[in-house]
C-alpha positions in Angstrom: 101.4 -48.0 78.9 103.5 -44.6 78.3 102.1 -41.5 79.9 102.7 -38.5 77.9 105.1 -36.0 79.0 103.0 -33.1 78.3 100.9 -33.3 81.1 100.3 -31.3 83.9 98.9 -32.0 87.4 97.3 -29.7 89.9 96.1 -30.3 93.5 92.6 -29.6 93.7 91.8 -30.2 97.1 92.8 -32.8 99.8 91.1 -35.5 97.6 91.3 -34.5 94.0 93.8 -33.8 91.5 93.3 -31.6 88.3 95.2 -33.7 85.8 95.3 -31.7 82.4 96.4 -32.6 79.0 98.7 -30.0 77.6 98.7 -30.7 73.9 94.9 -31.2 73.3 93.4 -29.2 76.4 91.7 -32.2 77.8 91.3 -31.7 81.4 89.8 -34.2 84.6 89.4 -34.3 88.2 90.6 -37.7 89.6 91.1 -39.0 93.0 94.1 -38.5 94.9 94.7 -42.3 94.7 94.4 -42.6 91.3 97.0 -39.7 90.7 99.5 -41.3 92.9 99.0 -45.0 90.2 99.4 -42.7 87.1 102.8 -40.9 88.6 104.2 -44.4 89.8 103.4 -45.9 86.4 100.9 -48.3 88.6 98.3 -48.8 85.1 97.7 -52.1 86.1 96.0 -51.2 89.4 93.6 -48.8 87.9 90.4 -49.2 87.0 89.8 -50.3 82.8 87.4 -47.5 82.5 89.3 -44.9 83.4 92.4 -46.4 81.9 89.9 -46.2 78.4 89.0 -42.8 79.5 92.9 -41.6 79.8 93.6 -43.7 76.2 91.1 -42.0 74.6 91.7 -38.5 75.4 95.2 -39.1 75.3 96.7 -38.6 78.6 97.7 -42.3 77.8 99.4 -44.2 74.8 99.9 -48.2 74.5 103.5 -48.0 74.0 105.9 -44.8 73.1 106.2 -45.9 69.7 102.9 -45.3 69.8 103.1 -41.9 71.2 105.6 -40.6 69.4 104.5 -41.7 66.1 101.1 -39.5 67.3 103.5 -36.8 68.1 105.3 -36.6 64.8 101.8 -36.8 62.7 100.7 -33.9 64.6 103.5 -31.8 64.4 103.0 -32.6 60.4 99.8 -31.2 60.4 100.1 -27.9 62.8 103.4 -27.7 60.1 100.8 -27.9 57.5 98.4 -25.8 59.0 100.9 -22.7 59.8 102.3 -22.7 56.2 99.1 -22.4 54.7 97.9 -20.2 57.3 95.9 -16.9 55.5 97.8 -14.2 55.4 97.2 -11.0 57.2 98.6 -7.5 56.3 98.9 -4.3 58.4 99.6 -0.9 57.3 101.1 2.2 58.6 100.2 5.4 56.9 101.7 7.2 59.3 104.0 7.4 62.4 102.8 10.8 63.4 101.0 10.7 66.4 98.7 13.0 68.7 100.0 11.6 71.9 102.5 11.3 73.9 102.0 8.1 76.0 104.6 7.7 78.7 104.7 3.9 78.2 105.4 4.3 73.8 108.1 2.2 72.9 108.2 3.7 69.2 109.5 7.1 70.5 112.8 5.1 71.2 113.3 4.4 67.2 114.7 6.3 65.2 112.2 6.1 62.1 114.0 6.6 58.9 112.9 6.4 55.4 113.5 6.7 51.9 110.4 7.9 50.3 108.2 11.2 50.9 106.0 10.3 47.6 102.7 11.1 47.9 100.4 9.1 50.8 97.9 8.0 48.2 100.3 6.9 46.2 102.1 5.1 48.6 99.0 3.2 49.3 98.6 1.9 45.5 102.4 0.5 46.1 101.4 -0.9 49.7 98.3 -2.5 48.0 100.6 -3.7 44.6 103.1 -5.5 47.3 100.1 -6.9 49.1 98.7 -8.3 45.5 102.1 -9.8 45.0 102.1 -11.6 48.2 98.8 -13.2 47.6 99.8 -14.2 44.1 102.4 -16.5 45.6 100.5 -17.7 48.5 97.6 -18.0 45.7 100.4 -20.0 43.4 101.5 -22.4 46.4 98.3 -23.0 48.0 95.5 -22.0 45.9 92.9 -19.3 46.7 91.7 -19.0 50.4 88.1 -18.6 51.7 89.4 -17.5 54.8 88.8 -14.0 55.5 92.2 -11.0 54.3 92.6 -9.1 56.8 93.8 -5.5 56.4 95.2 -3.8 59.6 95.6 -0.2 60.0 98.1 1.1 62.5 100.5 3.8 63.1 102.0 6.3 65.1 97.9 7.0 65.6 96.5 6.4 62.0 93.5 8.1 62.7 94.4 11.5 62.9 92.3 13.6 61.0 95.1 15.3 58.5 95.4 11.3 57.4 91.2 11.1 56.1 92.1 10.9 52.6 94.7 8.5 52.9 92.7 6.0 55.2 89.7 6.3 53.1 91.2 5.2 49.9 93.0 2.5 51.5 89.2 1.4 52.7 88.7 1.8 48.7 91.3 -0.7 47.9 90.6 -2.9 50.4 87.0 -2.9 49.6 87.6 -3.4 46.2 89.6 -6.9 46.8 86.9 -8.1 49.8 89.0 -7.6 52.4 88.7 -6.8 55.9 89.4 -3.9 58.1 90.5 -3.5 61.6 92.4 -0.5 63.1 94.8 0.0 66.3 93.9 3.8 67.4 94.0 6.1 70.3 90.9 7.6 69.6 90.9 11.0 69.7 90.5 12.5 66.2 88.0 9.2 65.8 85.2 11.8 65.3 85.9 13.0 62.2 85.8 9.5 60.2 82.4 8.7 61.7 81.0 9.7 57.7 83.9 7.2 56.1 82.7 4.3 58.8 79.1 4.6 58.0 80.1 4.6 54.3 82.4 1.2 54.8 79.8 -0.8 57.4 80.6 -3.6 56.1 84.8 -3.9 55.6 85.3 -1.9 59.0 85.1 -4.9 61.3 86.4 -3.2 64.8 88.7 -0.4 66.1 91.1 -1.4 69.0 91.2 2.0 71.5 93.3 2.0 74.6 91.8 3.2 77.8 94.2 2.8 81.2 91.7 3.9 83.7 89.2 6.0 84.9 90.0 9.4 84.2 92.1 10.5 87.1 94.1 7.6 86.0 94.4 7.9 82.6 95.3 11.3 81.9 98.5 10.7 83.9 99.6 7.9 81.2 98.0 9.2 78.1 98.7 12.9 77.6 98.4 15.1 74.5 102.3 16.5 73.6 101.2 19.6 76.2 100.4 17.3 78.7 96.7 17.5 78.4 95.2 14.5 79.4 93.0 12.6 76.8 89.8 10.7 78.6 87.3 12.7 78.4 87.6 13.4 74.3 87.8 9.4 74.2 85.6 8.6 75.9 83.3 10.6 74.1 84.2 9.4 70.7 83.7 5.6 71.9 79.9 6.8 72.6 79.8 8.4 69.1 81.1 5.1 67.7 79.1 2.6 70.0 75.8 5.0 68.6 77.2 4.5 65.1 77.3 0.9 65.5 81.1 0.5 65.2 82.9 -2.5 67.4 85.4 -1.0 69.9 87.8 -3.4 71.2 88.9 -1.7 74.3 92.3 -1.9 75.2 93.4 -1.3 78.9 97.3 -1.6 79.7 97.6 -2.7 83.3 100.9 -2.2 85.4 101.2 -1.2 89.1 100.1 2.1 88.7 96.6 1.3 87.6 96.2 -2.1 88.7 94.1 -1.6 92.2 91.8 1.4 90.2 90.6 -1.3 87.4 87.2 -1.7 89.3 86.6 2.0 89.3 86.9 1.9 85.6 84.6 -1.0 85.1 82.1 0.8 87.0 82.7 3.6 84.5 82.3 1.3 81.4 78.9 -0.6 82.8 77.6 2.5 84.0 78.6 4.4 80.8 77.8 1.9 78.3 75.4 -0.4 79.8 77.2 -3.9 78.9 77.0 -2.9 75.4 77.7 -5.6 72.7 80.0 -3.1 70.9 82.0 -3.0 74.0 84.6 -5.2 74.2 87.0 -4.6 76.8 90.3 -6.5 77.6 92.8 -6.3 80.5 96.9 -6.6 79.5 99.6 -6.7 81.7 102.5 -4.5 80.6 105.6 -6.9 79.4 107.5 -3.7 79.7 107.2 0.1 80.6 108.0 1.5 77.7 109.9 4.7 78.1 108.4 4.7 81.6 110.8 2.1 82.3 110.3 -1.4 84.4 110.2 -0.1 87.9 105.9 -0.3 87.2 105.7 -3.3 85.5 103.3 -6.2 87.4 104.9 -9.8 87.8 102.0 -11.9 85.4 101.1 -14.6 88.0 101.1 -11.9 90.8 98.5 -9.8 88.6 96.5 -12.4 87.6 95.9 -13.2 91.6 95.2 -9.1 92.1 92.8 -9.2 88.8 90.8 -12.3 90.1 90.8 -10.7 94.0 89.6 -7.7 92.5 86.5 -9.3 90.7 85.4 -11.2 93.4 85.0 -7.8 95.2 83.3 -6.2 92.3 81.6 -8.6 90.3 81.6 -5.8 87.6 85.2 -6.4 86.6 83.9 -9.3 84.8 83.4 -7.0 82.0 86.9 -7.4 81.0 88.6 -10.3 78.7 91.4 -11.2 81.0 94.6 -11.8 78.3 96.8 -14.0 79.8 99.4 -15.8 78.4 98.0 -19.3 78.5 94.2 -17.3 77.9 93.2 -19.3 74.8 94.5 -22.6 76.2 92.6 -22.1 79.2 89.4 -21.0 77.7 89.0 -24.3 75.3 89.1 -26.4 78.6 86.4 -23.8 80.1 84.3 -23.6 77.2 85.1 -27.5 76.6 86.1 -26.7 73.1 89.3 -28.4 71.0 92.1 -27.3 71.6 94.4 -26.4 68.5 98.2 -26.6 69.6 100.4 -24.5 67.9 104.0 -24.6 67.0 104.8 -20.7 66.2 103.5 -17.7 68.7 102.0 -15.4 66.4 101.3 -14.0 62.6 105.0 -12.9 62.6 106.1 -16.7 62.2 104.0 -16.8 59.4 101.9 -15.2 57.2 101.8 -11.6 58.2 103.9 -8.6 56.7 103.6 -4.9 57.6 103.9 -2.2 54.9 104.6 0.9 56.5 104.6 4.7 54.8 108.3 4.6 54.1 108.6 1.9 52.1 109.6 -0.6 55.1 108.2 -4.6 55.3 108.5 -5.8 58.6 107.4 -9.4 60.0 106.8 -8.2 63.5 104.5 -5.3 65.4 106.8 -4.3 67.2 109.6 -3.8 64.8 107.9 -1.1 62.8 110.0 1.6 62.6 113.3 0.2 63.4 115.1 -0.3 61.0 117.0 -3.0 62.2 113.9 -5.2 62.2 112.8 -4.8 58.4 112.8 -7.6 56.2 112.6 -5.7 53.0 111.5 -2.7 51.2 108.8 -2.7 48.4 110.0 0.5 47.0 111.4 2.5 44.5 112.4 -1.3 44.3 110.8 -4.8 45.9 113.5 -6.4 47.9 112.8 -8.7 49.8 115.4 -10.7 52.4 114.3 -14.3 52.4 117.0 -15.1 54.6 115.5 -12.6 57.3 112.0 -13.7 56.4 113.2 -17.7 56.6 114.2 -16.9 60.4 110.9 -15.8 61.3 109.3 -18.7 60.0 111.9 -21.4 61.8 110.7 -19.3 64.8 109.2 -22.7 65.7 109.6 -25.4 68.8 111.0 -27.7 66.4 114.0 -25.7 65.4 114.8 -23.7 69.1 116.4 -26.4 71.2 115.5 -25.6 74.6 111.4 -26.0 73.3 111.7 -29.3 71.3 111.4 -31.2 74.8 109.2 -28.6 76.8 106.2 -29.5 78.1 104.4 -26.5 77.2 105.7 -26.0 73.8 102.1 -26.7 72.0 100.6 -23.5 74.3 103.9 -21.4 73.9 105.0 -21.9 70.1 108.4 -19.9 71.6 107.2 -16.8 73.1 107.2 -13.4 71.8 110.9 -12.4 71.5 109.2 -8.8 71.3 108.7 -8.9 75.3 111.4 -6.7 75.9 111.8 -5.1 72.7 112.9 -2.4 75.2 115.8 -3.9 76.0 119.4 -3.1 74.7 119.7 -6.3 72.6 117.4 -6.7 69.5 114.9 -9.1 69.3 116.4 -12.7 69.2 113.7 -14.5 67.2 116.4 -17.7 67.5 115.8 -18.4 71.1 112.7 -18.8 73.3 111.4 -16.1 74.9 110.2 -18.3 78.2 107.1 -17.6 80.3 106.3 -19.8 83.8 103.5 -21.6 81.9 103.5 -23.8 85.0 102.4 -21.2 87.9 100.3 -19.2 85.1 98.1 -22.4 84.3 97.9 -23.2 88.3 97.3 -19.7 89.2 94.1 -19.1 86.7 92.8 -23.3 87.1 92.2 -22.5 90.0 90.7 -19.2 90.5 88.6 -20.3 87.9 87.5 -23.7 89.9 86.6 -20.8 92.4 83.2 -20.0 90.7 82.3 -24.1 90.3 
């Protein structure tokens, strides 16, 4: 018998051991004397049925032959998978922006360009370049029934000066069945309450970030004069939520805020009545931003404040906690399949960003910095294969230190984004390394809490 290496074991309780599968999600109590045959390689001692049981979901292979030849199939078809995976397209029609967020990592870049041609025509090029992406992925892998997804970003896209602009590109996007979804701050939302109505069905959500209750937030999100920006928000989600728009609502959590998250999930169920176009999520800064680090939380020593927090007020279970390991985690919860990955994110494979000077980037946070373009698309279309190549070896496979790590079918490398603050740019050839180990622990057991 050859126990996998990607396995992880947790002590329960005095008795029991969690004993978890970390390529397929497949997780089981056993007893404490069971767990102490499996680690001593003592198979032969232990009962056939659970020796059938740890077989068949894969804790357990006949020989390593065995096991690696399942490895190497299934790193074929995650391979498979990824390189066909549907591509996904964001646009930036702008990097102006109403705010001045303490935390904005894009007021670091200097944002150069080499077009000032007009923004609706810049949006027939963006919308060209997107058609000639598909026709290649169309050429390679045939059409997809998967759903195109068009994101709209900025700077703040939605300000109100950009209506015409964001409207047509809703016309293009219509016009090819594609899907919308826009990253905003909210505040100008208001005025394109006429162009949602008129696009119900390509406008799937808007992401809007709210850091607290008001007190709160109008310390971190502040209008260039130093205005804060809550209430006006606020009111524009109501206007939304009434119009029947999804708002994915964003909170960015760091030591500053952390201890007042209750006070704002009294706000939302108080405000908004557990709304089912109210979707709000809790993330724990990476980095500060121009704020700096001196703020930001340590993730495992959050997640144990977040979870302390709920069980005091049982209202904080109104936010979508997103951890690192969250969607590995969740498929053992929800005791759904678990698909392993071998790349973090869209930037590894099929996502490009078309911004409003001419810029294709791989990555969100790259967009305007220059250094992490991977082509322009105009007066010319250039693109560098050799910078988009690296993105896509951005893989366990190809980064030494994750070909043998346990958690490599959770991490798929990391996001070498995490601290895009630094003074290095992003090195998308090494891992970017999160304690998978304590982060798994931590949230198995807080979770076993409520059993």
């Amino acid at each position: 018998m050859f126990l996998i290496k990607e396995i992880e074991f947790i002590d329960y309780n005095e008795n029991e051991v969690i004993m978890i599968n970390l390529i397929n999600g497949a997780t089981d109590i056993i007893e404490r004397n069971v767990y102490n045959l499996i680690i001593n390689n003592r198979f032969n001692e232990i009962d056939d049925e659970i020796l059938s049981c740890m077989l068949e979901r894969r804790y357990l292979f006949n020989s390593k032959k065995e096991y690696d030849g399942f490895l190497e199939k299934l790193d074929n078809r995650i391979e498979m998978l990824e390189k066909r995976a549907t591509p996904n397209f964001l646009v930036v029609p702008s990097y102006a922006c109403n705010l001045h967020c303490i935390y904005c990592y894009e007021q670091t870049y200097m944002i150069k360009g080499t077009t000032n041609i007009d923004s609706i025509k810049m949006v027939d090029i963006q919308f060209d370049k997107i058609d000639k992406i598909m026709k290649v992925y169309e050429d390679n892998y045939g059409r997809t029934n998967d759903d195109i997804r068009i994101t709209i970003m900025g700077g703040e896209p939605l300000l109100k000066c950009n209506l015409k602009t964001v409207e047509y590109i809703f016309e293009q996007a219509k016009k090819r069945n594609y899907t919308i979804d826009i990253v905003s701050n909210g505040v100008d939302l208001n005025y394109y309450i006429d162009l949602f109505n008129k696009y119900k069905n390509t406008l799937d959500h808007i992401q809007i970030t709210v850091d607290g209750v008001k007190e709160i937030h109008d310390k971190r999100r502040i209008f260039h004069d130093g205005r804060g920006s809550f209430d006006l928000i606020m009111e524009n989600i109501k206007l939304a939520i009434k119009n029947n728009i999804l708002i994915i609502l964003r909170v960015n959590v760091d030591d500053t805020n952390i201890n007042e998250l209750p006070d704002l999930a009294n706000v939302l169920v108080k405000e908004f009545n557990n709304s089912e176009k109210l979707k709000p999520y809790l993330y724990l800064l990476q980095d500060g931003g121009c704020s700096g680090e001196q703020n930001i939380v340590n993730e495992k020593i959050g997640i144990e404040k977040i979870f302390e927090l709920e069980e005091q007020n049982p209202n904080m279970a109104i936010f979508r906690k997103k951890f690192h390991p969250e969607n590995f985690i969740e498929s053992i919860f929800n005791d759904e399949p678990y698909q392993p990955v071998l790349r973090h994110c869209g930037a590894a494979k099929n996502q490009f960003i078309l911004d409003c000077k001419s810029n294709v980037y791989k990555c969100w946070h790259g967009i305007g910095n220059n250094d992490y373009r991977v082509g322009i698309f105009y007066p010319k279309y250039e693109l560098n294969d050799e910078k988009i190549n690296a993105w896509f070896n951005r893989n366990v496979k190809v980064i030494p230190k994750c070909k043998d790590c346990k958690y490599r079918y959770i991490c798929g490398t990391g996001c070498p984004a995490a601290k895009h603050m630094s003074d290095d740019n992003m090195d998308i050839k090494g891992p970017s390394c999160v304690n998978y180990d304590e982060l798994i622990k931590t949230i198995i057991l807080e979770k076993m809490k409520k059993f």
